[in-house]
N, C-alpha and C positions, 0 to 999 in steps of 0.2 A: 596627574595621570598622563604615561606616555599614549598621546596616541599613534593609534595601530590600521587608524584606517583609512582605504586610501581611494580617492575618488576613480568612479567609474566610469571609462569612457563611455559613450551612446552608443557604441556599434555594440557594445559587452552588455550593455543594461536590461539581460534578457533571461528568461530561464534557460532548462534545459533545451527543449525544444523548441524556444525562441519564436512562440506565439506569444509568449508576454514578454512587455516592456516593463521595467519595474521604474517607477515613480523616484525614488531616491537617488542623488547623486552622485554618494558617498555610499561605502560599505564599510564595517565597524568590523573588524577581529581581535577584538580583546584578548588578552595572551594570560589572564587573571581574572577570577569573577570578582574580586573586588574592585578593576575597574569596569566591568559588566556592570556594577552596582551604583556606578558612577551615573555611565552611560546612560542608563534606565532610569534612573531617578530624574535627571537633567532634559531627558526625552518627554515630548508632549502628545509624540504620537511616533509608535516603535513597533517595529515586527522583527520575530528571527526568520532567519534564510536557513534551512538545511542547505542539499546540495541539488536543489533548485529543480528537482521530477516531476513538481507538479502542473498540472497545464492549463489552472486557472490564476486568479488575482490572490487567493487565500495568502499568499506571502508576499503580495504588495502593501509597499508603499510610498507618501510624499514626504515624510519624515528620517528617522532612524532606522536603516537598514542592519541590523547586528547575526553576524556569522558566531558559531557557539565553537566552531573547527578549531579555534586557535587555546581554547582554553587547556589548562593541563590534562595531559590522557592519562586515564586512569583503567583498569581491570581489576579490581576486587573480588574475589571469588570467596565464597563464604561454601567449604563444601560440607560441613554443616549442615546449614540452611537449604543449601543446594540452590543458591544464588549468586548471582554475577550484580556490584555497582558499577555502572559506565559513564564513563565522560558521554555528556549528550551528543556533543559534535562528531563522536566516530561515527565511523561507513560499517558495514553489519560486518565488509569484506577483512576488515581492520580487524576485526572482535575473534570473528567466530574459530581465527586458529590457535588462537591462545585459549577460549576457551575449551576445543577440543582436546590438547594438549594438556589441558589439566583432568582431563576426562569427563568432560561434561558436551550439552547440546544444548540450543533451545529447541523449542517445540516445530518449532518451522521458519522459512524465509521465507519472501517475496523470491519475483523472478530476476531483480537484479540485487546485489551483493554489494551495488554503490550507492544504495541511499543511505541515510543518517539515520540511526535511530531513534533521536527526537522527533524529525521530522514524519516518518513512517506510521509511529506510534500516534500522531498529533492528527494524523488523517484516515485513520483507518485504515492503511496498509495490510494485506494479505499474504498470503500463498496457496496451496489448496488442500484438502483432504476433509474427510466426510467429519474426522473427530479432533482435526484442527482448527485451532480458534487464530482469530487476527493474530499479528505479533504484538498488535498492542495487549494481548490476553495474557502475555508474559510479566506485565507491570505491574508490580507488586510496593511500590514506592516510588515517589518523585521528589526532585527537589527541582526548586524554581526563584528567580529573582522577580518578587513583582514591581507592581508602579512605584512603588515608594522608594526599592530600592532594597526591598527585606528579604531574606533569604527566609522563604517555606517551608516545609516539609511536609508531606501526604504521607500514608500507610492506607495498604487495602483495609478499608474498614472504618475507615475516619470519615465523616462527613464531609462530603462531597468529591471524595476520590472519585468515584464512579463514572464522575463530570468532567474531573480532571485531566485523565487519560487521554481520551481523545478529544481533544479541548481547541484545534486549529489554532493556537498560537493565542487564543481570549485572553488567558489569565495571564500569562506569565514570560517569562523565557528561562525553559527549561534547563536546567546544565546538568542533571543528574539523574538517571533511572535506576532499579532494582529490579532485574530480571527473573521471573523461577526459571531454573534446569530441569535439566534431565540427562540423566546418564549419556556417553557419546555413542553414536550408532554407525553403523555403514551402512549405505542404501545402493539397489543397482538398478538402472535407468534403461528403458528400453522404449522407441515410438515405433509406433504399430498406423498402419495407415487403411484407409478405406474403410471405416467403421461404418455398417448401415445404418441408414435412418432409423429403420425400425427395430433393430437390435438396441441403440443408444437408449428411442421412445416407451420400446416396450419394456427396457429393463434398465431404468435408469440410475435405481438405488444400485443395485447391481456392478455395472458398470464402474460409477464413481465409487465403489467402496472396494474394487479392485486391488486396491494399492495404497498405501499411506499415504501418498500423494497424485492425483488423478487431474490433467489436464488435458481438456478436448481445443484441437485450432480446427477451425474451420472458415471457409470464406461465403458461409453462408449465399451457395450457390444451387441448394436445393437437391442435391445430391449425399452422398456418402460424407461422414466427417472425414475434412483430410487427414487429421494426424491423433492418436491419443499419445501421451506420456507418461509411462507408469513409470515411480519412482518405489521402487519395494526394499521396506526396513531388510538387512540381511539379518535372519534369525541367526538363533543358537546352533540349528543343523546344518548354516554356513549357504553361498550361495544357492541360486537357483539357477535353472537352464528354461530361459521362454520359448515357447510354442512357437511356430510360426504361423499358427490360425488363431485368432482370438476374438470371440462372439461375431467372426465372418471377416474382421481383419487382419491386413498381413504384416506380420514381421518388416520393419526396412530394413534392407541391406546396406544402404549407407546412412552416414549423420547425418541428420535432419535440422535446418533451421527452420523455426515457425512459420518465417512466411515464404513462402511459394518462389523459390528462383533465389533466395538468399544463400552464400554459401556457410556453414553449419562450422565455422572454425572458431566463433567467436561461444559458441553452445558447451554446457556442459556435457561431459562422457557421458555416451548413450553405450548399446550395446550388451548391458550387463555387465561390464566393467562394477568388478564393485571400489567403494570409493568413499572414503568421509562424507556426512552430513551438508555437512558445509560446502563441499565441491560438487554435488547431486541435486540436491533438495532449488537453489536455483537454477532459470534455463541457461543464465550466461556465465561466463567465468569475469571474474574482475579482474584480471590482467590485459582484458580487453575494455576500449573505451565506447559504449552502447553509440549508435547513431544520434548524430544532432542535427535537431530541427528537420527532421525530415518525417514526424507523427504529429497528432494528437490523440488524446486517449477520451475514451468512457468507457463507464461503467454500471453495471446497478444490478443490487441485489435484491432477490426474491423470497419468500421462504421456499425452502426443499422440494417442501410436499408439492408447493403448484409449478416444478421447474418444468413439467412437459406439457403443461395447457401455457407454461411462459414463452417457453421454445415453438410452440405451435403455434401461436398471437405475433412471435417475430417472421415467421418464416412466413405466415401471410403476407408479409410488407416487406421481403427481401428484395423485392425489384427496385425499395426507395433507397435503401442506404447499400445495399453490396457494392455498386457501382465507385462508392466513396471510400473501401473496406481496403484494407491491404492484409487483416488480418482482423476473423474471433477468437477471442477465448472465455472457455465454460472452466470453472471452477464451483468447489463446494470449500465451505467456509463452517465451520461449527457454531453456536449460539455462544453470545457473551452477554454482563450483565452492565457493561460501559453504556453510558446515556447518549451519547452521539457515536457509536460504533455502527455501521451498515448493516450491523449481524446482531445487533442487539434484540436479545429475547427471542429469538428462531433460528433454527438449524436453517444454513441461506446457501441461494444459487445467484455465484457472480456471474454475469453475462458482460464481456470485455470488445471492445471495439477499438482497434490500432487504426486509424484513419489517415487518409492524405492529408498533407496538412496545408487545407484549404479551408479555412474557417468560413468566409461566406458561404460555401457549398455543403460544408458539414451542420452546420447551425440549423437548418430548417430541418434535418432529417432527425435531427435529435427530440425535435416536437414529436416525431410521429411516433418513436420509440417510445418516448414515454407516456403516451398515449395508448400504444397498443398495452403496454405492461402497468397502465396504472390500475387494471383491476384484482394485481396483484401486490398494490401497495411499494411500489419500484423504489429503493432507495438508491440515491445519487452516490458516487463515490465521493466526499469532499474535497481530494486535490485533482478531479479529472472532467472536463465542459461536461456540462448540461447546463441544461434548462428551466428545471423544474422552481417551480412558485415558492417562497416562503410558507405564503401558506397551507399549499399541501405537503412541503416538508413539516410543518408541523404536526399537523395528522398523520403524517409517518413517525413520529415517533413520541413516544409515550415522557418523557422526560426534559424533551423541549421546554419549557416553560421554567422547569429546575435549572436548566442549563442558566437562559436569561436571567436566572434572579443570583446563581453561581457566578457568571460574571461580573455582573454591578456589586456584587459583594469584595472579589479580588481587586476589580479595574474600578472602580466607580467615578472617575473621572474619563475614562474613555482612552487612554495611553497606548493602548494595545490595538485600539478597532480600528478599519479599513473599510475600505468601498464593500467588499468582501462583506466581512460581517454584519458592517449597516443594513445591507440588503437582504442578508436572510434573519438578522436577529436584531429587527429593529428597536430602538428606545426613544420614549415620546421625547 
């Protein structure tokens, strides 16, 4: 086996936003999954690395660090099926123009266009809209090298896909997903600013159903939302022309970046510009490289129904965490039937938090958050800080326990698991 990987200095041994240190030395880019198979099987204790967005431990560790980026790229498009098979290691930003170019979309993106789609999928990764589901909702098959060294294969419908999907890295290291399609679209973007409070509160199915895709920033200042972002499919009667009032918001006259005093160069075309899928649907463009190390992130989802007794619980307690805020975002997420998805089993309201990235300062505010929002049953995003207990994550979700008896089935010697895992899914 040639190896392909190459030790990491300690200044580099960090995520993206370089609140975490990772634990391993060495990082492993295998250029073949046969020697991925090597790797894995010779490993006692192994994690994959996407491309490192997450801002907890879930992809540390003191073992084998294996990157999936180096294996052969692949796009397979089945337009048949109305399916794409992808190398796991590609970035969405990699994928989504080839597959537009064949005339196809997925359903939705996240907000940046650089993460990996193993990794995305593995965490419950989003985007937004009232009848869009995670991206992991697009995974229709996996393949995967486990501890042994075996290569897998899942299908929707096989026993214990369900688990699979959004799986944090437990069972396996992915190298291959099966995406569904959907025909390609053009969508046009427009932020609208000074959204009322009670325009948002009184009408809030309303609002977020506004638009295929509907994101609210706000700095949770007790005031007007600063900015929404509508993202609208272009029909068949071809663009539209937006208002410049809309439920008491104004049209902006320039580009807007998210957060407050940012300049908007690095953002996707706003303005109604119509535009492929794939250059709309996230906020940033991937020919730009996002800020490092200068966030942390949380999140946590709610059901639908309770987003404005949710929104009314935080905004009680905005004097604790705004001060720490550099930026909210409200999202809607559609229900999925994956066992550790955020969204699983109810139509859900993300509630997002871009923080300084001051972790002794942010860490106690996250108690209180999840405190005001636990009587809506708050689930935690899995690659972004919180707090919350094991075991009220498991009374969050209904399949917990399937999950644990799913991994000692795939891992049963533990090859996969981390400080991470140990702690929320523990084994006597």
């Amino acid at each position: 086996m040639i190896d392909h990987s190459v030790p990491v200095p300690s200044s580099r041994r960090t995520n993206w936003a370089g609140n975490i240190t990772f634990g391993a030395e060495r990082l492993h880019t295998p250029a073949s999954v046969a020697e991925l198979q090597e790797l894995v099987a010779a490993g006692t204790a192994v994690r994959a690395l996407g491309t490192g967005h997450s801002f907890n431990t879930v992809a540390d560790t003191r073992g084998t660090l294996i990157s999936v980026a180096g294996l052969p790229r692949a796009v397979e498009i089945d337009s048949a099926a109305r399916t794409a098979t992808v190398s796991a290691g590609l970035r969405f930003g990699e994928l989504t123009g080839t597959l537009h170019r064949s005339g196809f979309a997925l359903h939705n993106l996240g907000s940046l266009p650089h993460i990996s789609v193993a990794g995305a999928c593995a965490t419950g990764t989003h985007g937004s809209g009232v009848g869009n589901r995670a991206l992991a909702g697009a995974v229709s098959a996996l393949e995967m090298v486990t501890a042994d060294g075996r290569i897998v294969s899942l299908k929707r419908g096989d026993a214990g896909f369900a688990g699979a999907v959004v799986s944090l890295g437990a069972l396996g290291v992915v190298t291959r997903l099966t995406l569904d399609l959907v025909p390609a679209f053009d969508v046009q973007q427009w932020v609208y600013e000074g959204l009322p409070a009670e325009q948002l509160l009184g009408r809030f199915d309303e609002v977020m159903s506004e638009a295929y895709s509907v994101s609210l920033f706000t700095g949770w200042h007790g005031g007007p939302v600063d900015q929404v972002w509508l993202k609208r499919r272009v029909e068949d009667d071809g663009p539209r022309t937006a208002p410049q009032r809309w439920h008491g918001a104004t049209l902006a006259r320039e580009p807007r970046h998210p957060v407050p005093g940012v300049a908007a160069g690095h953002c996707t075309q706003q303005h109604g510009v119509p535009g492929p899928w794939h250059a709309r649907l996230p906020h940033f463009r991937l020919e730009f490289t996002p800020s490092n190390g200068e966030e942390l992130q949380s999140e946590y989802f709610v059901a639908r129904r309770d987003a404005v007794a949710a929104h009314e619980a935080l905004d009680r307690i905005r004097h604790r965490f705004a001060p720490l805020l550099q930026i909210g975002e409200i999202r809607t997420v559609a229900a999925d039937d994956l066992w550790l998805s955020p969204a699983q089993g109810r139509d859900s309201v993300a509630f997002h938090f871009t923080w300084v990235p001051d972790t002794e300062a942010v860490t106690p505010v996250l108690g209180a958050i999840e405190e005001a929002l636990a009587p809506f049953g708050a689930r935690p995003h899995w690659g972004k800080v919180f707090t919350t207990e094991p075991g009220t994550l498991r009374e969050l979700y209904g399949h917990y326990a399937d999950f644990e008896r799913l991994t000692e089935r795939f891992d049963p010697a533990g090859t996969f698991r981390n400080d991470f895992l140990a702690h929320h899914f523990p084994r006597p």
